[in-house]
N, C-alpha and C positions, 0 to 999 in steps of 0.2 A: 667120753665115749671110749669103751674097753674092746675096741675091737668086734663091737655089737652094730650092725647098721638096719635101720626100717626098712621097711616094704618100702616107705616114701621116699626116701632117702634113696636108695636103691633103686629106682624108678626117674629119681631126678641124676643121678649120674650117669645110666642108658640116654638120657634127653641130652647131658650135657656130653657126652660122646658122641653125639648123633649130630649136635649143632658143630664142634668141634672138626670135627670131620669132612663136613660141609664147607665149613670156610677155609679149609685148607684146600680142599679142591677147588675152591673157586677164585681163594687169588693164585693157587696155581696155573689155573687155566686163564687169567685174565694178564699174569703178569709172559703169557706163551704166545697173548695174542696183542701186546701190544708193539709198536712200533719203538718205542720210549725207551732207553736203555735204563735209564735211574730208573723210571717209574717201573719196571720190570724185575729189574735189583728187589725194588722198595715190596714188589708183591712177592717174590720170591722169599724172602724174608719171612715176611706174614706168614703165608704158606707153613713154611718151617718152624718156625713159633706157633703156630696150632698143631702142627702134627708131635710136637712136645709136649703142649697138653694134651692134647690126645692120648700119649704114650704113657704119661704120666696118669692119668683118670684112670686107663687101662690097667696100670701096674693095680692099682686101688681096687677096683671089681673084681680082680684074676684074685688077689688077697683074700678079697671076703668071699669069693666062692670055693679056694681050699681051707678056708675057716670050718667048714660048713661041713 
């Protein structure tokens, strides 16, 4: 791939931004509500390692829309 991406292809990385996304706010928000310090640490984490992919997927679509 030269820097060429599908419609499909491009379609399934808005999906995977969308899912990304999601699971960063939501062990954000689970590890805000728990009582648990590790376990809290442990979503926290999570959290931040999705919003890395996130940021990362992101660089890639922002790429091929100034390709464009």
């Amino acid at each position: 791939m030269h820097g060429n991406i599908t419609h499909k292809e491009l379609h399934y990385l808005e999906d995977c931004l969308k899912a990304e996304q999601l699971a960063a706010q939501k062990c954000s928000f689970y590890g805000s509500q728990t009582q648990d310090r590790e376990v809290s640490e442990i979503c926290m984490n999570m959290a931040n390692k999705h919003q890395q992919h996130y940021n990362t997927l992101m660089k890639h679509l922002q790429k091929h829309r100034g390709m464009q």
